[in-house]
C-alpha positions in Angstrom: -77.8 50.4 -89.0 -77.2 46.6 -89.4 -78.3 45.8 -93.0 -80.4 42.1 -93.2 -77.5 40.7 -95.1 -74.9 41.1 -92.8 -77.3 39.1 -89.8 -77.6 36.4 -92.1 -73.5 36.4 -92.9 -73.2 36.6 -88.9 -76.2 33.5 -88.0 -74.5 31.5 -91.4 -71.1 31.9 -89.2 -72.2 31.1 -85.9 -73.8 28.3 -87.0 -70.8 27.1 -88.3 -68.9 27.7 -85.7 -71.2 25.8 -83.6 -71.4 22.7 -85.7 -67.5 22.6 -85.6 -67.3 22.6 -82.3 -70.0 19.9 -82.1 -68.0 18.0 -84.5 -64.7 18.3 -82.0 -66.4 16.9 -79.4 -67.9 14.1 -81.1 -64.7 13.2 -82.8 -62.9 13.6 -79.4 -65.2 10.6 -78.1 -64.9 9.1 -80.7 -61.0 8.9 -80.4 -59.7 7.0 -77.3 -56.8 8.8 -78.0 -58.1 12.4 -77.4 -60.2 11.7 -74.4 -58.9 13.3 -71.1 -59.2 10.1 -68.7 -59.6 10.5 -65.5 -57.7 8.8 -62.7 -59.6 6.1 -61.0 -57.8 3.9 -58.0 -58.5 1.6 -55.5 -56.5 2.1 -52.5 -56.7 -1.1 -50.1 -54.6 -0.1 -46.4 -55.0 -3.3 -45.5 -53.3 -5.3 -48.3 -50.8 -2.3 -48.8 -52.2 -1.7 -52.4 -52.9 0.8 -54.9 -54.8 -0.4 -57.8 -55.6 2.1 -60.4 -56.1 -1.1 -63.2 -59.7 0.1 -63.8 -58.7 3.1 -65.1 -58.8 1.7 -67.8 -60.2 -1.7 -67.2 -63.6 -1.4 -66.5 -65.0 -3.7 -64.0 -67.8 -5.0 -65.4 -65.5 -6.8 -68.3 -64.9 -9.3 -65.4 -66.6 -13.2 -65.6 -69.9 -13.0 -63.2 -68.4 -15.4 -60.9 -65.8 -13.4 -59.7 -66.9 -10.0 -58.5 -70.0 -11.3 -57.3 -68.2 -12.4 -54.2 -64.6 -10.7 -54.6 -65.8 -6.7 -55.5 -63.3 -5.0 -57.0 -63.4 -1.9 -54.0 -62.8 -4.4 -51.1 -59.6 -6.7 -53.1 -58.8 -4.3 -55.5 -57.0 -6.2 -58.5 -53.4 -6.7 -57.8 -54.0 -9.5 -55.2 -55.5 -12.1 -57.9 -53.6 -10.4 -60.9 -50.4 -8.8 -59.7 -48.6 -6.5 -61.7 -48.2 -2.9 -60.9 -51.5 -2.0 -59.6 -50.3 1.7 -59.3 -48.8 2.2 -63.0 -50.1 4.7 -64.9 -49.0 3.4 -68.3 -50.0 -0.1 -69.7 -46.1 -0.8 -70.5 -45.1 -0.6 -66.5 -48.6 -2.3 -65.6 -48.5 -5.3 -67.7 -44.8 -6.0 -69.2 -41.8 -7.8 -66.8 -39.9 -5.2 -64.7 -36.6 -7.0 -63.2 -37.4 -3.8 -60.5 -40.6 -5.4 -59.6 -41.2 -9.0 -57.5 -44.8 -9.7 -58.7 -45.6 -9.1 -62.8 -48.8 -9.8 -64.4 -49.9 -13.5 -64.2 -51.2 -14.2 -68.0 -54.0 -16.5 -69.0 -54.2 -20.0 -67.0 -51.3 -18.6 -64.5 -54.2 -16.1 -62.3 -55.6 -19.5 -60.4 -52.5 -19.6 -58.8 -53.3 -16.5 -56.5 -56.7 -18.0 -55.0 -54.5 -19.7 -52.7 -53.6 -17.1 -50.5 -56.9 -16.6 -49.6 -58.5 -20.4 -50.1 -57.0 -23.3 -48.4 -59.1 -26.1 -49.6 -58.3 -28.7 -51.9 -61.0 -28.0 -54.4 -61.7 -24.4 -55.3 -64.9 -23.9 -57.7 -64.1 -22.5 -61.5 -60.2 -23.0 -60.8 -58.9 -26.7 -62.4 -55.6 -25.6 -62.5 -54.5 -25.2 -59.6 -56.6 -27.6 -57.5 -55.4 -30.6 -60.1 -51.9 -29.5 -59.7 -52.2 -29.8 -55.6 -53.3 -33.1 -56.2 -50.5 -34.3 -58.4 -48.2 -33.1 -56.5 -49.4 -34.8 -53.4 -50.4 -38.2 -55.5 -46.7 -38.1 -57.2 -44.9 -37.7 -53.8 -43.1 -34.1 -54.1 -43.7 -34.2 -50.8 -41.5 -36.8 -49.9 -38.3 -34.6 -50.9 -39.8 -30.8 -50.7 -41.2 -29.7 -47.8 -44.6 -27.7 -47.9 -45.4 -26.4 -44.6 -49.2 -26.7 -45.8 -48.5 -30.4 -47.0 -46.7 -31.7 -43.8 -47.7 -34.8 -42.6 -49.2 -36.2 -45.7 -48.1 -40.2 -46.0 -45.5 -41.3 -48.1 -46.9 -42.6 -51.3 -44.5 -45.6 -52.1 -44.5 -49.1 -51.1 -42.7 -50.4 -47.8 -39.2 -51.4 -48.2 -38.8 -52.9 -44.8 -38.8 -56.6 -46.2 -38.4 -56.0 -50.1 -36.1 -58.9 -50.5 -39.1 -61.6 -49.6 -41.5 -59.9 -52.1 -39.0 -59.4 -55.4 -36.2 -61.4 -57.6 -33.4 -59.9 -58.1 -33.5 -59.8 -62.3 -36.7 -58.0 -61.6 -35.4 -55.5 -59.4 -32.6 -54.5 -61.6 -35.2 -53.8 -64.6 -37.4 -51.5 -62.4 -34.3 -49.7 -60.9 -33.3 -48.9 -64.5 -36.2 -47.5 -65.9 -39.9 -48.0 -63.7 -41.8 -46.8 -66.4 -40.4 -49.7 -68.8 -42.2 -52.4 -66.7 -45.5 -50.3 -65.6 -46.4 -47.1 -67.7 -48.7 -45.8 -65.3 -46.5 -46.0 -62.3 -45.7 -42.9 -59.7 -42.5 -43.7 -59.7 -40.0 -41.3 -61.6 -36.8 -42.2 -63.6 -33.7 -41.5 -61.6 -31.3 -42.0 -64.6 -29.2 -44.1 -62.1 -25.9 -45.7 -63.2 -25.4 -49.5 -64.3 -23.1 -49.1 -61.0 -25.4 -47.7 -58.4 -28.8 -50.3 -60.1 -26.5 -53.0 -58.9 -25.8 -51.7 -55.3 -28.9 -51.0 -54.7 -30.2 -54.0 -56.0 -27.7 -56.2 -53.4 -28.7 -54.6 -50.3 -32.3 -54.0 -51.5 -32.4 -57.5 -51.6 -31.1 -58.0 -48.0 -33.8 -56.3 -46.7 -35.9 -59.7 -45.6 -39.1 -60.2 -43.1 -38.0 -62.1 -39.9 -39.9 -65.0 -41.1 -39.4 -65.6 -45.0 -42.3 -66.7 -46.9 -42.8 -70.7 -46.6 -42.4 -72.7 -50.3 -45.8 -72.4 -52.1 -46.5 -75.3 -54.2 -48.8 -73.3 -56.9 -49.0 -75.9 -59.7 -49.9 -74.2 -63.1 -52.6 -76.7 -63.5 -54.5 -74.4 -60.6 -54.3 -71.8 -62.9 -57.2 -71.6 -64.7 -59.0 -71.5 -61.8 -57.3 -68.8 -60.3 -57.7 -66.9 -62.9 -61.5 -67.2 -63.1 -61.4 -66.5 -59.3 -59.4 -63.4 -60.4 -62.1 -62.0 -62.9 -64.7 -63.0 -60.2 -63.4 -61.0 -57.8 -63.2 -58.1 -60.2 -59.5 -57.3 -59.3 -59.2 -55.0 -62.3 -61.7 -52.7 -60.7 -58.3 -51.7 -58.9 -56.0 -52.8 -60.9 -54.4 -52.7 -64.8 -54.0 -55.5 -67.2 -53.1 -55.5 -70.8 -53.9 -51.9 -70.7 -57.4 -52.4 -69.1 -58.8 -51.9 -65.5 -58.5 -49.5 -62.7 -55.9 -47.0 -61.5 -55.9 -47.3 -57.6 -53.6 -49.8 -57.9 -50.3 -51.0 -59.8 -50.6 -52.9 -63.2 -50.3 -56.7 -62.7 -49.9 -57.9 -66.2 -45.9 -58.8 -65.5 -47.1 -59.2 -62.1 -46.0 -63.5 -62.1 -41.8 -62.3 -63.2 -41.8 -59.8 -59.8 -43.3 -61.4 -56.9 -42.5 -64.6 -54.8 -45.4 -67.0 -55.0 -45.0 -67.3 -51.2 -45.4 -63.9 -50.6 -48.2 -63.2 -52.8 -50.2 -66.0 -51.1 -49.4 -64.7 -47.3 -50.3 -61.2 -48.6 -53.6 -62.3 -50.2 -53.9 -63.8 -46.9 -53.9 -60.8 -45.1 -52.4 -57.5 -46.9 -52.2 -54.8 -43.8 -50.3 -57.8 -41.9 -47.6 -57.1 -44.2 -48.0 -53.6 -45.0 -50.1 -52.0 -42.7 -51.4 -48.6 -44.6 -51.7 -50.7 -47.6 -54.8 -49.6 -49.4 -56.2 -53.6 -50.4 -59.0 -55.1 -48.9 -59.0 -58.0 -47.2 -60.9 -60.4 -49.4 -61.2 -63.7 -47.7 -59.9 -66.2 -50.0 -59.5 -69.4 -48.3 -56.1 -71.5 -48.5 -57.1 -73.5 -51.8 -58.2 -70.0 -53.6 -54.9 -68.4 -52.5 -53.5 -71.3 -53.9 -55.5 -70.6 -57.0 -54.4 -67.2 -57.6 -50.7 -67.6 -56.8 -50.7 -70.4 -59.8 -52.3 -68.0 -61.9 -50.2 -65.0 -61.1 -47.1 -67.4 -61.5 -48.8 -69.2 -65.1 -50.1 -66.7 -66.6 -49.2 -63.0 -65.7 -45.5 -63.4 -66.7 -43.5 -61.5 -68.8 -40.1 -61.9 -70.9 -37.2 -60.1 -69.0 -33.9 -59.1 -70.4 -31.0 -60.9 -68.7 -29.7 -59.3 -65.6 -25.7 -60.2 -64.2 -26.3 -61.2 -60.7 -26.1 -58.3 -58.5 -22.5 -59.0 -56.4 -22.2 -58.4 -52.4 -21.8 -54.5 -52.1 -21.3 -52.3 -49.5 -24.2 -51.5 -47.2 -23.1 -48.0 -46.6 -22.6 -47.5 -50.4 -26.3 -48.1 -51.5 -26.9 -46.1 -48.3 -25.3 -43.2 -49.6 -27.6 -43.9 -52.5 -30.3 -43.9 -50.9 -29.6 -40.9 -49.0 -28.7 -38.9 -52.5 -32.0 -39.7 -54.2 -33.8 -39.6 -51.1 -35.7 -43.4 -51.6 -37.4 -42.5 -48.2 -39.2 -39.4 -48.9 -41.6 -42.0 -50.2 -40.8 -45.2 -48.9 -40.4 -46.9 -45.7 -36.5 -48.1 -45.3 -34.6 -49.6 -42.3 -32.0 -47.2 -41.2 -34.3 -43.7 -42.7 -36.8 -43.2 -40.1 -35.7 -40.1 -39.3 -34.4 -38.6 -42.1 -35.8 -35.5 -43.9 -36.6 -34.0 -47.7 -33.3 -34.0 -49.7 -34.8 -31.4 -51.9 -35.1 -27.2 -51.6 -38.4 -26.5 -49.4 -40.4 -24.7 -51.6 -42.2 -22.3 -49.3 -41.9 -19.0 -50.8 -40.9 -20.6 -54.5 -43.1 -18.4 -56.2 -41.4 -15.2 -54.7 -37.9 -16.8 -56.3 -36.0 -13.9 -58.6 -35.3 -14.6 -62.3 -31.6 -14.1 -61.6 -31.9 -17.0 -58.7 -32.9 -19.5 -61.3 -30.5 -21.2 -63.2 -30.6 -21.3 -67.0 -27.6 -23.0 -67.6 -26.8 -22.8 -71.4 -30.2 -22.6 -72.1 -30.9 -20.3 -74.4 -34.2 -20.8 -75.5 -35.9 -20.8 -72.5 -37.6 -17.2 -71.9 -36.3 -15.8 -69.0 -39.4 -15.9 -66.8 -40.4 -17.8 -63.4 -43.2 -19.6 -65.5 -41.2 -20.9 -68.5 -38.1 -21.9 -66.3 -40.4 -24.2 -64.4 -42.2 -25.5 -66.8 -38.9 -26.6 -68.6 -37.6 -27.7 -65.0 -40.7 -30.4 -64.9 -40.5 -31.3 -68.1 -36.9 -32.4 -68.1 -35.2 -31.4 -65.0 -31.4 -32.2 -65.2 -31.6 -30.2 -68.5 -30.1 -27.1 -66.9 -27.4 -28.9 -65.3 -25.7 -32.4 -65.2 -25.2 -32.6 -61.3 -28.5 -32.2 -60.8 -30.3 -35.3 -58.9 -34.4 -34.6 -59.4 -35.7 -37.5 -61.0 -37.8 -37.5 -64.4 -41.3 -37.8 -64.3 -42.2 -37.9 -67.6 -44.8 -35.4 -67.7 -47.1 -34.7 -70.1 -47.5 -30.3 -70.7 -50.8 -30.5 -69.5 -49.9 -32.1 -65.8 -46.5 -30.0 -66.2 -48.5 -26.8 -66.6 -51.1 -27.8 -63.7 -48.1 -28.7 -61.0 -46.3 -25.4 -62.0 -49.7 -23.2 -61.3 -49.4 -24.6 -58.0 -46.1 -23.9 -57.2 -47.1 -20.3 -58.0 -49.6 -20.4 -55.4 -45.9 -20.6 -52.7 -45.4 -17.5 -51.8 -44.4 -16.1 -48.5 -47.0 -12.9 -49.2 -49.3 -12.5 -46.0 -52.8 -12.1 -46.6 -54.5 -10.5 -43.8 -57.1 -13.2 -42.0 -60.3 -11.3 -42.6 -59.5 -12.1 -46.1 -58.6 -15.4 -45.9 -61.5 -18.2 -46.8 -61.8 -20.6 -44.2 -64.6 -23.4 -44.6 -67.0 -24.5 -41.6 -65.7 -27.0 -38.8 -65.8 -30.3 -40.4 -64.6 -33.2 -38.2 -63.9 -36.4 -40.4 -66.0 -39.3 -41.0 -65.3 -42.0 -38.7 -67.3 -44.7 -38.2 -67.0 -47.2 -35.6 -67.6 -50.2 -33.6 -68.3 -53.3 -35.9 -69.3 -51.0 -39.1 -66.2 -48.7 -38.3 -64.3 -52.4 -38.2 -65.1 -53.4 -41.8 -65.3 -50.0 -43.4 -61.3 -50.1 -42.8 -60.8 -53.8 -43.7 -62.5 -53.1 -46.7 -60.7 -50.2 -47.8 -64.2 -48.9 -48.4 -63.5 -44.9 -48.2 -61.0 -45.3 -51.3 -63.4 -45.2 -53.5 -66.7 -43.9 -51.7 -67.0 -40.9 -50.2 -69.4 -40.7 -46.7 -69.9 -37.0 -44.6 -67.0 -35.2 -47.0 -64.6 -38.4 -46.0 -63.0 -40.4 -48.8 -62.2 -40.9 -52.4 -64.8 -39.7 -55.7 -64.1 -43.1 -57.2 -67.5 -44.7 -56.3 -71.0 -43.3 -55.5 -71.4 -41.2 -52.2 -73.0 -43.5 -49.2 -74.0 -40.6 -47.3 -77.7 -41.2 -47.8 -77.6 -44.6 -48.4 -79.9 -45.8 -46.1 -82.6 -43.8 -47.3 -81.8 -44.3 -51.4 -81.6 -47.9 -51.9 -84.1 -51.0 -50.1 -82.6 -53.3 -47.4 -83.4 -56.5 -49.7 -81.5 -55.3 -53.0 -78.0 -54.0 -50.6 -78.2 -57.8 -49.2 -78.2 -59.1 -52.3 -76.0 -56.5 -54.0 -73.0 -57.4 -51.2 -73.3 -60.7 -51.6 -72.8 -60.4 -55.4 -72.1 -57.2 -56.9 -73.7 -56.0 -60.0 -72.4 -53.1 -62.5 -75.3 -50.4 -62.8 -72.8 -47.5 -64.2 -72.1 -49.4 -67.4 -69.6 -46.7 -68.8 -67.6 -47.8 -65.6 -64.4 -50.1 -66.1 -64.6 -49.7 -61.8 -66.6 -52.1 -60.4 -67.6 -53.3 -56.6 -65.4 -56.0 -55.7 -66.8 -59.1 -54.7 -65.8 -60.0 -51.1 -67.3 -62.9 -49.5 -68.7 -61.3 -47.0 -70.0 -63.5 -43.8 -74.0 -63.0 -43.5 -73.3 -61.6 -39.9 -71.0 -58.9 -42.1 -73.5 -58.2 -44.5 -76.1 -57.4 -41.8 -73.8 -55.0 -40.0 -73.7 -53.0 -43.1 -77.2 -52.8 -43.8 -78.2 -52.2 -40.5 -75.7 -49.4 -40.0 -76.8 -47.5 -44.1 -80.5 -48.1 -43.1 -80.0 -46.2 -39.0 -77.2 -44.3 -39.6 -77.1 -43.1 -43.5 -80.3 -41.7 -43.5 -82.6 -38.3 -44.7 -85.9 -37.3 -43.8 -88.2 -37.2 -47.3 -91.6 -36.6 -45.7 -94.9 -36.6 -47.9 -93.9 -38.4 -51.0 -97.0 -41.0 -50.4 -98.1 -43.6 -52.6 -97.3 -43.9 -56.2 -100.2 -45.1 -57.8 -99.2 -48.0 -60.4 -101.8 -46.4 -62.7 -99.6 -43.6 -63.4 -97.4 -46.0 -65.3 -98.3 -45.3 -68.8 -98.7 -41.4 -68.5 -94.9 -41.7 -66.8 -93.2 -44.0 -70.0 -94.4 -40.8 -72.2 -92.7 -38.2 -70.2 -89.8 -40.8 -69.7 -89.1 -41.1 -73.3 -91.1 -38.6 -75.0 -90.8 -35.3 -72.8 -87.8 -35.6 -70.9 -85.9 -38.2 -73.2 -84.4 -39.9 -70.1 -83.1 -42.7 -72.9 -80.8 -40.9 -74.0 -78.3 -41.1 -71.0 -79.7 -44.1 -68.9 -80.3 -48.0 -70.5 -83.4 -49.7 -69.4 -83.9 -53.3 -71.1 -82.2 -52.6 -74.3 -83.0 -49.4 -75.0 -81.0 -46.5 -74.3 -77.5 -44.6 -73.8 -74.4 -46.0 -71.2 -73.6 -42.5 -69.4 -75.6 -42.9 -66.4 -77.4 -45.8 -63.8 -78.8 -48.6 -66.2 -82.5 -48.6 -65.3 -83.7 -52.1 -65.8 -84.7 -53.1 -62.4 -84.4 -49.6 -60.2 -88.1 -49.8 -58.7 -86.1 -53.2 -56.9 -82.9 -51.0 -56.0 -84.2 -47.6 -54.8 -86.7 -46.7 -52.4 -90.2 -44.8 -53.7 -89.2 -41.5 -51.4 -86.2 -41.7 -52.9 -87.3 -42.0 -56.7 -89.9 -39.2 -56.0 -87.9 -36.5 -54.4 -84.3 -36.9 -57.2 -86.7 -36.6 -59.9 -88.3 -33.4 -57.9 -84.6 -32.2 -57.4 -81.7 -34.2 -57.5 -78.9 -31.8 -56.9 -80.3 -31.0 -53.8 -79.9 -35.0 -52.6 -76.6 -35.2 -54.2 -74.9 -31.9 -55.1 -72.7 -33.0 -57.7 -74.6 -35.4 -59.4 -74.0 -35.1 -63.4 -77.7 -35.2 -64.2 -79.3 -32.4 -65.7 -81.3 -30.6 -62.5 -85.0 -31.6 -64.3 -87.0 -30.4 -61.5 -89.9 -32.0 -62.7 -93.7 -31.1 -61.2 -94.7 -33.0 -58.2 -97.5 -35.2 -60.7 -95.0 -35.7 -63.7 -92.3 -37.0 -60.9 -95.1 -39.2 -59.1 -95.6 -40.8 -62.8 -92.3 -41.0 -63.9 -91.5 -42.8 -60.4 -94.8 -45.3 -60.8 -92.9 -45.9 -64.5 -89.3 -46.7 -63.0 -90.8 -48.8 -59.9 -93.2 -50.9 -61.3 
């Protein structure tokens, strides 16, 4: 018979026994280490993967932007990432395999892969690689490398045709040596050329004449204080540099008086795209005594001290040819003789696929052997490796370095199947025409503004125009421009427009430029006070925009707006503006339908 101490011996035992076990398993969970993990993959047949990266990723670590419309069980993770999707250790997934094509892309590098599948020029959340697409289009990479996706784009340097009208020979010579010396901000890279091959080029260079040379220009410097208050008039520096101040469309001008024949300058103020005919300039309508003006001015007053230069002797045509030829001058200019021949550098389809052991280190020691640090170092100094080597330098700062070698990663010969691929909605480009069509291109007016998806980001977007500002203030505002974004050093030329041109622009903005905003009524001007107290009480509106004195320099000054924009158009941006313009700065307010009536009666009356 079982005595009563022995069942409470066995129920002390079992008891033990039990909380042991419970202890196992809790220290097992506790303990990465001792949990049996199970296998989890994502096999893709139609991108030839296997992706078992959430094993021991888990999915949900991701930002919210990015599986919200890429899920993880329809791209897997290998196509953005790379790496060995199928590994089953984290020192074959992550670390560099000389045995395998594609390793993990670390930190900035993963923008490079939303190419495959995105071909537009600005992909949302991803700086790095749209930025570097668009330096390596504005620097001219083009012009040597071909890009199958890039092919067509227009060369990015000056015409050449009839150089030796435009430029003196001492000048030539300094900007063959070193372009950077004479204009900081220029595109133009250093080719490290030879005291030799600067004065061969500079002799034929300088052969290179229009068919009519410029006539003499008398431009006596007593004209030039006239020109140059014709110059600030006109707001030149909304375009371009001087003394370090001004625009960046356009090339510096403070030396501008030591380059440039004073006949040339006043037939190409005359008329730039008669000389140059994609040059980017307006035509500004100076008559003959203001050109006169202005070519005293740039000859006075925009000069600068310039080493002596030996007169470049008669070379040989065919020698500066061969130059020519070597550096490949035409991949971005236009030069007699080059019309036909192509990029002098590798074509740099499939460059992201290149091998390590197909990249040359030279004697380069401390360079890490990986795609991403040899091309880096190849941007940043790129006859380092080797002294035969002819790419120019472009003096690069890391950050522009970095950006441009994220796009080169996006180069790979990989083939994305098309129901993956991203392709935006038809969108046929903006172009106006008839008479409006007519000035819009003498005007140069899509380099800075931007109208139905077409142009540059420089300026506001016209595509509503017509409906955002009145008829009265545009008349006024063309004939004499006005800054209202006061952080700007841009501004709206002034271009003596004709009346008859002014009126074709209004008409066309006010017809053509237009949006429906039904049911925004009549503001009542008693609503005035109630909207100052929500303007600078509630919402604090000062603290951005100026109106009288009052107020911040970050957006439109205020002062007159009720005279500028239309009531519709005050009611429905304070309603909304993102939906009017979608990538407006400005804090998306939303304000009630009353408080934005009020706040409109305050800003129009």
């Amino acid at each position: 018979m079982v005595s009563s101490l022995m069942i409470r011996h066995w129920t002390a035992l079992t008891g033990t026994l039990l909380l042991a076990a419970f202890s196992v398993v809790v220290y097992r969970e506790a303990r990465p280490e001792w949990r049996s993990r199970e296998l989890k993959q994502i096999v893709n047949e139609d991108l030839a993967s296997v992706d078992r990266c959430s094993t021991c990723h888990p999915e949900q670590a991701h930002p919210a932007p990015w599986l919200e419309h890429h899920p993880a069980e329809r791209f897997g993770c290998t196509i953005c990432h790379e790496g060995q999707g199928r590994a089953t250790t984290a020192r074959a997934a992550h670390r560099e395999d000389p045995s395998w094509p594609r390793p993990l892309l670390p930190g900035v590098w993963l923008g490079a892969t939303c190419a495959r599948c995105h071909e537009e020029n600005e992909i949302p959340y991803e700086p790095y690689l749209s930025d570097g697409r668009k330096l390596f289009l504005a620097t001219g990479c083009v012009g040597c490398h071909e890009v199958a996706a890039l092919r067509g784009v227009a060369k990015i340097g000056p015409d050449l045709r009839h150089i030796g009208s435009k430029v003196n020979a001492q000048w030539l010579q300094a900007w063959l040596k070193n372009p950077k010396n004479y204009q900081p901000r220029t595109r133009m890279p250093n080719f490290q050329l030879s005291e030799l091959e600067i004065v061969v080029l500079t002799s034929y260079l300088l052969t290179l004449r229009a068919p009519s040379p410029p006539s003499p220009f008398n431009a006596p410097p007593s004209l030039a204080a006239e020109g140059g208050k014709l110059f600030r008039e006109s707001r030149c520096v909304s375009c371009h540099s001087l003394k370090g101040r001004g625009g960046k469309l356009a090339g510096d001008l403070e030396c501008f008086g030591s380059k440039a024949d004073p006949g040339w300058v006043a037939e190409y103020l005359e008329d730039p795209r008669r000389h140059f005919p994609a040059s980017r300039m307006p035509r500004y309508r100076f008559d003959r005594q203001q050109i006169r003006t202005l070519a005293a001015y740039f000859a006075t007053e925009l000069r600068c001290q310039q080493d002596p230069a030996p007169e470049p002797a008669p070379g040989s045509p065919a020698e500066a040819q061969r130059i020519i030829r070597r550096y490949g001058c035409h991949g971005c200019h236009e030069i007699p003789g080059f019309e036909k021949a192509g990029p002098v550098g590798a074509e740099l389809d499939g460059y992201a696929d290149k091998p390590i052991d197909r990249l040359d280190f030279g004697n380069r020691s401390k360079i890490g052997r990986t795609w991403q640090e040899w091309t880096f170092a190849k941007l940043k100094k790129p006859r380092q490796f080797r002294e035969t080597l002819k790419m120019p330098d472009y003096d690069f700062d890391d950050q522009e370095a970095l950006n441009l070698a994220v796009f080169l990663r996006s180069l790979t010969t990989r083939a994305i199947p098309a129901a993956y691929r991203f392709r935006p909605g038809p969108n046929a480009p903006y172009k106006p025409q008839g008479a409006f069509g007519r000035l819009v291109e003498e005007l140069r007016c899509l380099d800075c503004h931007r109208i139905r998806g077409s142009g540059g980001s420089l300026a506001p977007d016209l595509s509503l125009e017509g409906s955002r500002v009145r008829p009265g203030w545009l008349k006024e505002f063309l004939k004499n421009p006005q800054p209202i974004r006061l952080y700007m050093e841009e501004r709206m030329p002034k271009f003596r427009l004709a009346p008859a041109e002014i009126d074709t622009i209004v008409n066309y903005l006010g017809t053509v430029l237009v949006v429906d905003l039904p049911g925004a009524g009549v503001i009542p001007r008693e609503l005035t006070a109630k909207g100052r107290k929500l303007y600078f009480e509630k919402y604090a509106c000062q603290a951005c925009h100026q109106r009288g004195e009052q107020g911040g320099a970050i957006g439109p000054e205020l002062t007159a707006v009720g005279k500028r924009l239309t009531p519709q158009w005050l009611f429905y941006y304070l309603r909304d503006s993102h939906r009017l313009v979608g990538d407006v700065p400005e804090p998306a307010l939303k304000l009630p339908e009353e408080e934005a009536r009020a706040v409109a009666a305050f800003l129009g009356y």
